[in-house]
N, C-alpha and C positions, 0 to 999 in steps of 0.2 A: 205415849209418854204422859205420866200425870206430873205437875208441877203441886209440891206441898206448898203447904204456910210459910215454912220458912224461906223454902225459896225465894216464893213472891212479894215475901218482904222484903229480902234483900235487892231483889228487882228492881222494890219500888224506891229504897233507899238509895240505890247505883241512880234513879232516874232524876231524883229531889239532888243529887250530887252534880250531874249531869246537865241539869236546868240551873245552876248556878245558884239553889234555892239555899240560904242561913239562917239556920233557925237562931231564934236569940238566946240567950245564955240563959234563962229561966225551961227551957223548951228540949228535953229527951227525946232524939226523934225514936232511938231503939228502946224505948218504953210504950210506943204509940201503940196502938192495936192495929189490923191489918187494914180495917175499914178505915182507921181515922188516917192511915199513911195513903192510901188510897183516893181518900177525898181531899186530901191535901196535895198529892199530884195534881188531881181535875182541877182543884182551884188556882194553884200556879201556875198549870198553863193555863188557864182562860185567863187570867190576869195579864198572861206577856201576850196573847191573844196565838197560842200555838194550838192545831187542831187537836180538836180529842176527840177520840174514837170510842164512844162505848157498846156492848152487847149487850142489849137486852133481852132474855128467853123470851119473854111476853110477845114480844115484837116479829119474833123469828115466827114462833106457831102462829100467829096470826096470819104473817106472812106466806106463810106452809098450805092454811086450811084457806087461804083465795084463789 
């Protein structure tokens, strides 16, 4: 199963809804790009201090080739 763009926007906009997150009234969150909706997930939760989980490939093959 692949997950598009659009999907994972909507993902991430269900999760910014979900985190109780308001953007202010200058602030489109369905004009944001995918990265900047992305990075504003990571930083609302590190703000309410909820864990974040990221994937890093770098990490993984490093991991892989020890």
């Amino acid at each position: 199963m692949t997950i598009n763009s659009n999907q994972r926007k909507q993902f991430l906009l269900n999760e910014l809804k979900r985190i109780g997150y308001k953007p202010n009234e200058n602030e489109s969150l369905t004009d944001k790009s995918l990265y900047d909706l992305e990075m504003l997930v990571i930083s609302v939760k590190g703000e309410r201090g909820n864990s974040i989980e990221t994937y890093n490939a770098r990490m993984a093959i490093e991991e892989e080739a020890e």
